[in-house]
N, C-alpha and C positions, 0 to 999 in steps of 0.2 A: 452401396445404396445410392443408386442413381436419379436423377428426375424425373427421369424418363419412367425407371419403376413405380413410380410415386403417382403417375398422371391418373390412373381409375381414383383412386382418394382424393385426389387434389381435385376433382370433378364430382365430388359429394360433398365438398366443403365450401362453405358459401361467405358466413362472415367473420367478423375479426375474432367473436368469442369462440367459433370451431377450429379454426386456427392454433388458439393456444391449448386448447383440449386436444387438438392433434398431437401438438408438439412436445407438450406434460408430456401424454403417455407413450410419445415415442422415445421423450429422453429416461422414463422410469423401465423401459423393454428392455433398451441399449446400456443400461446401468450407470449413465453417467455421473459424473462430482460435481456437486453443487460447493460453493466456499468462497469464489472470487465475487462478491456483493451480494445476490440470491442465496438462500439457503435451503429451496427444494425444485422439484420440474416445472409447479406450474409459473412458479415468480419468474424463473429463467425464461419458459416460453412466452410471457405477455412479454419480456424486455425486448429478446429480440424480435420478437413480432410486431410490436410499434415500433421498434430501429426497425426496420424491412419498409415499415408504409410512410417513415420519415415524422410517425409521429410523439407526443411529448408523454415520456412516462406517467404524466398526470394524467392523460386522457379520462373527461367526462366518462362515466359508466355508460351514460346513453348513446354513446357511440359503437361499444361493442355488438352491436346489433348490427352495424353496417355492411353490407356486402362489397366483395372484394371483386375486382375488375381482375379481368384473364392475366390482364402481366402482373398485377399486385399477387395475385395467388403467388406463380411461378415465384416470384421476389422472395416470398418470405418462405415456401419450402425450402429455396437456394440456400438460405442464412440457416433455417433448422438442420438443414442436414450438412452443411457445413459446421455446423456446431458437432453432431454426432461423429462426422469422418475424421475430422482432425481431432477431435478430444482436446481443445485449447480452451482456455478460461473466453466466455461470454465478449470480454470486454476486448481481446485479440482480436475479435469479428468486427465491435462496433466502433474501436479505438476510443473508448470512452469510459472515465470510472468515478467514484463519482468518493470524496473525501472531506471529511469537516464542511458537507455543507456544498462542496464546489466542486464543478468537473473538470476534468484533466485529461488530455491527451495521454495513450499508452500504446505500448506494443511490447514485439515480444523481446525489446531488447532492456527492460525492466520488469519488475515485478510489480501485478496489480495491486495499489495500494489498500488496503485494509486492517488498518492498527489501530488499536482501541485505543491509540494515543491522539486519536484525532477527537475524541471527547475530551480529553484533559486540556487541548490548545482550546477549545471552544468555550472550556473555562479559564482561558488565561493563568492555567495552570495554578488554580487555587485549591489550596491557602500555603503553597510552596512557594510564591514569590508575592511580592507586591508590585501587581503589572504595571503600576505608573514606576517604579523604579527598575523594568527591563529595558536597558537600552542597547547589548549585545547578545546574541545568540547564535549557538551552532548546531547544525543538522550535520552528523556525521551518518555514512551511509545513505544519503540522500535518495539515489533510485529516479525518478522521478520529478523530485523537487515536492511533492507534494506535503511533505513535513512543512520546508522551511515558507511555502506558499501558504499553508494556511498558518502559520508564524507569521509570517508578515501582515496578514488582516488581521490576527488577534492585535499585536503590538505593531502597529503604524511607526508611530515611533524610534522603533528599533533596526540597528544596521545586523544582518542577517549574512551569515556564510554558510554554503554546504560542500559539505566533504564528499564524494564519492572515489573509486578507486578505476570505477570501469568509463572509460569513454563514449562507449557509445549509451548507459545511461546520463548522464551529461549532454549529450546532444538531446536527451528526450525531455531533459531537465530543460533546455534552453526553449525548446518549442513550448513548453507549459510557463514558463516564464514570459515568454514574448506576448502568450495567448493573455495572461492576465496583467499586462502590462507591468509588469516588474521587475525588466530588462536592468535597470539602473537601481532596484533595491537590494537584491539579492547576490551575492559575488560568491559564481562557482569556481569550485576548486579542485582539481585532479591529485588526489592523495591514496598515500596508503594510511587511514586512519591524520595520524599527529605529524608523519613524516614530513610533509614539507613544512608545515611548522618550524619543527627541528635543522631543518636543515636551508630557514630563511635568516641568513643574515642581515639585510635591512629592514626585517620588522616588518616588511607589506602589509601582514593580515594584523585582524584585529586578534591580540593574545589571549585578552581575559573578559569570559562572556560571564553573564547572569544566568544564562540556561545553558548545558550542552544534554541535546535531547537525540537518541538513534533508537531507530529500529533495524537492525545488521542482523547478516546471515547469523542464523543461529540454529540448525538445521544439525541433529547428530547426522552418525553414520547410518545407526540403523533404522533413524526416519527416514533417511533420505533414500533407504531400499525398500519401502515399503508407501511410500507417496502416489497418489492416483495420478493418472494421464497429466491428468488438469494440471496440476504444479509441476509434472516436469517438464511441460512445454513454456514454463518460465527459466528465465539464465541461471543455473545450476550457481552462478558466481552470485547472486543473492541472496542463496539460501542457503547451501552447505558452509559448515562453521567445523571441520575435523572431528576427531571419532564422540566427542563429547559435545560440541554444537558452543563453546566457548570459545571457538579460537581467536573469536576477536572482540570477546567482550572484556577478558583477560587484561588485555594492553590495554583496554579504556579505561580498565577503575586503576590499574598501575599508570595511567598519565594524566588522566582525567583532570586534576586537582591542582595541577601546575597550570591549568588553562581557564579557572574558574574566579570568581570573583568571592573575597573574602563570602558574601554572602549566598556564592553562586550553588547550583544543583544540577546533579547530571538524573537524567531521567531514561531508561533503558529497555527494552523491550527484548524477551529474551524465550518467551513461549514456554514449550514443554524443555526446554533446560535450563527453568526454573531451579531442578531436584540436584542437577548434576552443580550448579552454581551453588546451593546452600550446601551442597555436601562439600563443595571444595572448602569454602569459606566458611565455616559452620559458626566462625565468631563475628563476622561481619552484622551487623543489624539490618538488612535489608528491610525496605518498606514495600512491602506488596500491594501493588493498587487494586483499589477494585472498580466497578465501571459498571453504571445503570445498562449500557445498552451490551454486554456483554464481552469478553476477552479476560485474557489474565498474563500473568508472564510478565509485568511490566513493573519496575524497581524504580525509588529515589535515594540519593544518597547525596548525603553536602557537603560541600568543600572539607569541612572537618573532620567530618567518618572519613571520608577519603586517604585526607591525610593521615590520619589515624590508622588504619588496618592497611593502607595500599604506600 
Protein backbone atom coordinates (compact mmCIF):
# COMPACT_ATOMS: atom_id res chain seq x y z
CA UNK A 1 0.00 0.00 0.00
CA UNK A 2 1.66 2.97 -1.41
CA UNK A 3 1.03 6.84 -1.20
CA UNK A 4 0.78 7.19 -4.34
CA UNK A 5 -2.46 4.63 -4.17
CA UNK A 6 -3.80 6.67 -1.46
CA UNK A 7 -3.70 10.13 -3.38
CA UNK A 8 -7.72 10.09 -4.88
CA UNK A 9 -8.73 9.68 -0.75
CA UNK A 10 -6.15 11.84 0.61
CA UNK A 11 -7.88 14.48 -1.93
CA UNK A 12 -11.36 13.92 -0.21
CA UNK A 13 -10.05 14.43 3.15
CA UNK A 14 -9.79 17.83 4.48
CA UNK A 15 -9.36 17.94 8.35
CA UNK A 16 -7.79 16.51 11.36
CA UNK A 17 -11.21 14.65 12.41
CA UNK A 18 -11.35 12.86 8.61
CA UNK A 19 -7.94 11.92 9.21
CA UNK A 20 -8.45 9.76 12.11
CA UNK A 21 -11.85 8.33 10.61
CA UNK A 22 -9.71 7.36 7.73
CA UNK A 23 -7.06 5.83 9.53
CA UNK A 24 -9.64 3.75 12.36
CA UNK A 25 -11.03 2.22 9.44
CA UNK A 26 -8.07 1.49 7.57
CA UNK A 27 -6.32 0.00 10.56
CA UNK A 28 -9.94 -2.13 11.42
CA UNK A 29 -9.71 -3.47 7.29
CA UNK A 30 -6.02 -4.29 7.71
CA UNK A 31 -6.85 -6.20 11.12
CA UNK A 32 -4.25 -4.70 13.14
CA UNK A 33 -3.19 -5.07 17.19
CA UNK A 34 -4.00 -2.67 19.30
CA UNK A 35 -2.05 -3.25 23.15
CA UNK A 36 1.10 -1.09 23.16
CA UNK A 37 -0.80 2.09 24.99
CA UNK A 38 -4.25 2.29 22.60
CA UNK A 39 -6.60 -0.18 22.98
CA UNK A 40 -8.75 0.08 19.71
CA UNK A 41 -8.30 1.95 15.79
CA UNK A 42 -9.63 5.02 16.53
CA UNK A 43 -7.35 5.92 19.78
CA UNK A 44 -4.32 4.51 17.67
CA UNK A 45 -5.38 6.76 14.71
CA UNK A 46 -5.91 10.23 16.64
CA UNK A 47 -2.19 9.34 18.33
CA UNK A 48 -0.38 9.11 15.41
CA UNK A 49 -2.26 11.68 13.50
CA UNK A 50 -1.47 14.51 16.11
CA UNK A 51 2.38 12.93 16.10
CA UNK A 52 2.17 13.52 12.02
CA UNK A 53 1.02 17.42 12.62
CA UNK A 54 3.55 17.64 15.73
CA UNK A 55 0.74 18.09 17.80
CA UNK A 56 -0.11 17.44 21.84
CA UNK A 57 -2.16 14.47 22.58
CA UNK A 58 -4.31 16.87 24.62
CA UNK A 59 -5.38 18.76 21.76
CA UNK A 60 -8.50 21.09 22.21
CA UNK A 61 -11.64 19.15 20.60
CA UNK A 62 -12.19 22.48 18.67
CA UNK A 63 -9.30 22.05 16.70
CA UNK A 64 -10.27 18.77 15.02
CA UNK A 65 -12.15 20.67 12.64
CA UNK A 66 -9.01 22.13 11.15
CA UNK A 67 -7.99 21.58 7.74
CA UNK A 68 -4.93 20.09 6.68
CA UNK A 69 -2.44 21.85 4.31
CA UNK A 70 -1.17 19.53 1.14
CA UNK A 71 2.13 18.34 2.98
CA UNK A 72 0.30 17.96 6.40
CA UNK A 73 -2.08 15.45 4.43
CA UNK A 74 0.92 13.49 2.87
CA UNK A 75 2.70 13.56 6.49
CA UNK A 76 0.14 11.79 8.37
CA UNK A 77 -0.94 9.24 5.51
CA UNK A 78 3.00 8.42 5.55
CA UNK A 79 2.83 7.68 9.54
CA UNK A 80 -0.81 5.47 8.95
CA UNK A 81 0.40 3.55 6.51
CA UNK A 82 3.64 2.98 7.97
CA UNK A 83 1.80 1.88 10.84
CA UNK A 84 -0.13 -0.66 8.55
CA UNK A 85 3.12 -2.00 6.36
CA UNK A 86 5.35 -2.67 8.96
CA UNK A 87 2.86 -4.03 11.79
CA UNK A 88 5.18 -2.30 14.66
CA UNK A 89 3.77 -1.09 17.95
CA UNK A 90 2.48 2.93 17.43
CA UNK A 91 5.21 3.88 19.63
CA UNK A 92 8.26 2.37 17.06
CA UNK A 93 6.91 5.20 14.76
CA UNK A 94 6.66 8.06 17.22
CA UNK A 95 9.67 6.94 19.64
CA UNK A 96 7.49 7.80 22.37
CA UNK A 97 5.47 5.85 25.22
CA UNK A 98 4.26 7.24 27.75
CA UNK A 99 4.51 5.29 31.71
CA UNK A 100 3.41 6.22 35.36
CA UNK A 101 2.46 9.51 34.19
CA UNK A 102 5.87 10.26 32.15
CA UNK A 103 7.19 9.79 28.60
CA UNK A 104 10.01 7.91 27.50
CA UNK A 105 12.07 7.49 24.76
CA UNK A 106 11.67 3.80 22.96
CA UNK A 107 12.55 1.83 19.99
CA UNK A 108 12.73 -1.45 18.88
CA UNK A 109 15.63 -2.39 20.77
CA UNK A 110 13.19 -2.80 24.06
CA UNK A 111 9.98 -3.48 24.71
CA UNK A 112 7.18 -0.85 24.91
CA UNK A 113 6.53 -0.26 28.39
CA UNK A 114 3.14 -1.04 29.87
CA UNK A 115 2.93 -2.72 33.31
CA UNK A 116 0.26 -2.16 35.55
CA UNK A 117 3.00 -1.94 37.97
CA UNK A 118 3.28 1.58 37.06
CA UNK A 119 -0.06 2.15 39.25
CA UNK A 120 1.41 0.54 42.30
CA UNK A 121 4.89 2.99 41.95
CA UNK A 122 2.30 5.86 41.73
CA UNK A 123 1.14 4.63 44.99
CA UNK A 124 4.54 4.34 46.44
CA UNK A 125 3.71 1.00 46.48
CA UNK A 126 1.08 1.09 49.50
CA UNK A 127 0.54 -0.43 52.14
CA UNK A 128 3.65 -2.80 51.10
CA UNK A 129 6.30 -0.40 52.41
CA UNK A 130 6.52 2.58 54.27
CA UNK A 131 7.79 5.08 51.50
CA UNK A 132 9.49 7.34 54.02
CA UNK A 133 11.54 4.23 54.98
CA UNK A 134 12.62 3.10 51.11
CA UNK A 135 15.95 4.13 50.73
CA UNK A 136 17.22 1.25 48.38
CA UNK A 137 15.59 -0.36 45.38
CA UNK A 138 16.16 -2.58 42.36
CA UNK A 139 14.63 -2.77 38.82
CA UNK A 140 15.77 -6.12 37.72
CA UNK A 141 14.99 -6.55 33.90
CA UNK A 142 14.91 -2.94 33.45
CA UNK A 143 14.25 -2.59 29.46
CA UNK A 144 13.98 0.79 29.24
CA UNK A 145 14.60 2.25 32.64
CA UNK A 146 11.16 3.21 32.89
CA UNK A 147 10.44 0.95 36.14
CA UNK A 148 13.49 2.39 38.00
CA UNK A 149 12.60 6.19 36.51
CA UNK A 150 9.35 6.30 37.70
CA UNK A 151 10.99 4.78 41.05
CA UNK A 152 13.03 7.44 41.30
CA UNK A 153 10.21 10.38 41.36
CA UNK A 154 7.97 8.29 43.57
CA UNK A 155 10.89 7.86 46.28
CA UNK A 156 13.56 10.94 45.71
CA UNK A 157 15.07 9.71 48.33
CA UNK A 158 16.09 6.60 47.36
CA UNK A 159 19.49 5.16 45.60
CA UNK A 160 18.12 3.18 42.59
CA UNK A 161 19.95 0.18 40.48
CA UNK A 162 18.70 -1.58 37.27
CA UNK A 163 19.48 -4.83 36.12
CA UNK A 164 19.29 -5.55 32.58
CA UNK A 165 20.93 -8.42 30.71
CA UNK A 166 20.80 -6.91 27.05
CA UNK A 167 23.06 -3.95 26.07
CA UNK A 168 21.52 -2.44 23.81
CA UNK A 169 18.38 -2.09 26.20
CA UNK A 170 20.82 -0.24 28.42
CA UNK A 171 21.81 2.23 25.85
CA UNK A 172 18.01 2.98 25.52
CA UNK A 173 17.89 3.06 29.42
CA UNK A 174 20.74 5.64 29.23
CA UNK A 175 18.97 8.02 26.69
CA UNK A 176 15.66 7.98 28.94
CA UNK A 177 17.94 8.62 31.87
CA UNK A 178 19.80 11.56 30.37
CA UNK A 179 16.25 12.81 29.09
CA UNK A 180 14.82 13.03 32.70
CA UNK A 181 17.94 14.19 34.17
CA UNK A 182 18.79 11.24 36.31
CA UNK A 183 22.15 10.57 34.93
CA UNK A 184 23.58 10.46 38.58
CA UNK A 185 20.60 8.89 40.36
CA UNK A 186 19.98 5.71 38.87
CA UNK A 187 23.30 3.16 38.40
CA UNK A 188 22.90 0.72 35.47
CA UNK A 189 23.98 -2.43 35.40
CA UNK A 190 24.75 -5.35 32.72
CA UNK A 191 23.70 -8.53 34.47
CA UNK A 192 22.23 -11.79 34.13
CA UNK A 193 19.58 -11.38 36.85
CA UNK A 194 21.93 -11.54 40.48
CA UNK A 195 25.07 -12.73 38.53
CA UNK A 196 27.38 -9.91 39.00
CA UNK A 197 26.13 -9.46 42.33
CA UNK A 198 27.56 -12.82 42.93
CA UNK A 199 30.33 -12.56 41.43
CA UNK A 200 31.44 -8.82 43.05
CA UNK A 201 33.97 -9.16 45.26
CA UNK A 202 34.34 -5.58 46.46
CA UNK A 203 30.71 -4.99 47.24
CA UNK A 204 30.43 -2.03 44.52
CA UNK A 205 26.66 -2.31 44.40
CA UNK A 206 24.22 -1.71 46.88
CA UNK A 207 23.38 -5.61 48.38
CA UNK A 208 20.17 -5.19 50.30
CA UNK A 209 17.17 -2.97 48.89
CA UNK A 210 13.64 -2.34 50.48
CA UNK A 211 11.99 -3.22 47.12
CA UNK A 212 13.30 -5.54 44.45
CA UNK A 213 10.51 -4.91 41.69
CA UNK A 214 10.63 -6.60 37.79
CA UNK A 215 8.64 -7.15 35.12
CA UNK A 216 10.92 -10.01 32.87
CA UNK A 217 10.32 -12.05 30.05
CA UNK A 218 7.74 -14.22 31.02
CA UNK A 219 6.41 -15.12 27.62
CA UNK A 220 5.68 -19.35 27.45
CA UNK A 221 6.40 -21.14 24.34
CA UNK A 222 3.02 -21.49 23.10
CA UNK A 223 2.39 -17.64 23.57
CA UNK A 224 5.05 -16.84 21.90
CA UNK A 225 3.64 -18.95 18.61
CA UNK A 226 0.69 -17.49 18.68
CA UNK A 227 1.49 -13.47 19.35
CA UNK A 228 0.28 -10.89 16.75
CA UNK A 229 2.77 -8.79 14.34
CA UNK A 230 2.86 -6.04 16.98
CA UNK A 231 4.72 -7.96 19.74
CA UNK A 232 7.03 -9.76 17.63
CA UNK A 233 8.43 -6.74 16.24
CA UNK A 234 9.73 -6.26 19.83
CA UNK A 235 13.21 -8.10 20.97
CA UNK A 236 12.09 -11.78 21.35
CA UNK A 237 14.99 -11.33 24.46
CA UNK A 238 12.07 -9.44 26.52
CA UNK A 239 9.65 -11.61 26.19
CA UNK A 240 10.32 -15.24 25.82
CA UNK A 241 10.84 -16.94 29.24
CA UNK A 242 11.30 -21.14 28.02
CA UNK A 243 8.48 -23.60 27.50
CA UNK A 244 6.62 -22.48 30.71
CA UNK A 245 7.23 -18.51 30.56
CA UNK A 246 9.25 -19.01 34.17
CA UNK A 247 12.49 -19.20 33.24
CA UNK A 248 13.53 -16.42 35.07
CA UNK A 249 11.28 -15.83 37.59
CA UNK A 250 12.60 -19.09 39.05
CA UNK A 251 16.06 -17.87 40.12
CA UNK A 252 14.39 -14.65 41.45
CA UNK A 253 12.15 -15.97 44.25
CA UNK A 254 15.42 -18.80 44.77
CA UNK A 255 17.82 -15.53 45.27
CA UNK A 256 15.60 -12.92 45.80
CA UNK A 257 15.83 -12.92 49.57
CA UNK A 258 19.59 -12.81 50.22
CA UNK A 259 19.17 -9.24 48.54
CA UNK A 260 16.28 -7.82 50.56
CA UNK A 261 16.03 -5.96 53.54
CA UNK A 262 14.74 -7.78 56.79
CA UNK A 263 11.62 -5.81 55.89
CA UNK A 264 12.20 -5.79 52.23
CA UNK A 265 9.65 -7.12 49.17
CA UNK A 266 10.11 -8.26 45.89
CA UNK A 267 7.26 -7.36 43.66
CA UNK A 268 6.95 -9.48 40.13
CA UNK A 269 5.19 -9.22 37.15
CA UNK A 270 4.53 -12.51 35.59
CA UNK A 271 1.15 -12.23 33.25
CA UNK A 272 -0.53 -15.23 31.84
CA UNK A 273 2.14 -17.51 33.85
CA UNK A 274 0.50 -16.71 36.43
CA UNK A 275 -1.23 -20.52 36.29
CA UNK A 276 1.96 -22.31 35.44
CA UNK A 277 3.73 -20.30 38.64
CA UNK A 278 0.90 -21.35 41.19
CA UNK A 279 0.98 -24.94 39.78
CA UNK A 280 4.61 -25.12 40.24
CA UNK A 281 4.54 -23.69 43.64
CA UNK A 282 1.20 -24.57 44.76
CA UNK A 283 2.31 -23.99 48.63
CA UNK A 284 3.89 -20.65 48.17
CA UNK A 285 1.28 -17.84 49.29
CA UNK A 286 1.44 -15.64 46.45
CA UNK A 287 -0.33 -12.26 46.70
CA UNK A 288 -2.11 -11.27 43.53
CA UNK A 289 -2.54 -7.62 42.91
CA UNK A 290 -5.12 -6.25 41.55
CA UNK A 291 -5.21 -2.69 39.86
CA UNK A 292 -8.05 -0.03 39.13
CA UNK A 293 -6.83 0.79 35.79
CA UNK A 294 -6.54 -2.78 34.63
CA UNK A 295 -3.62 -5.87 34.37
CA UNK A 296 -3.07 -8.76 36.33
CA UNK A 297 -0.18 -11.33 36.64
CA UNK A 298 1.62 -9.37 39.24
CA UNK A 299 2.94 -11.05 42.80
CA UNK A 300 4.32 -9.81 46.35
CA UNK A 301 6.24 -11.67 48.53
CA UNK A 302 8.61 -10.57 51.67
CA UNK A 303 11.70 -11.35 52.69
CA UNK A 304 10.32 -14.09 55.03
CA UNK A 305 7.86 -16.12 52.51
CA UNK A 306 11.00 -16.09 50.56
CA UNK A 307 13.04 -17.40 52.90
CA UNK A 308 10.57 -19.75 53.90
CA UNK A 309 9.42 -21.67 50.63
CA UNK A 310 12.62 -20.42 48.29
Amino acid sequence: MKLFEQQETIDTLSTITDFIRWGSSLFNQENLYFGHGTENAVDEAAYLVLYALHLPNNLHSDYFSAKLLKTEKHKVVEVLLERVEKRIPASYITHQANFAGLSFYVDERVLVPRSPISELIQKQFSPWVDAEQVFNILDLCTGSGCIAIACAYAFPQANIDAIDLSNDALDVAKINLKNHHLDDSIHLIQSDLFKTFEQDENNAFQSKYDIIVSNPPYVDQEDMLSLPEEYLAEPELGLAAGDDGLGLVIPMLQQAHKYLTEEGILIVEVGNSDVALQDTFPDVPFYWLEFDQGGHGVFVLTKQQLQSYF
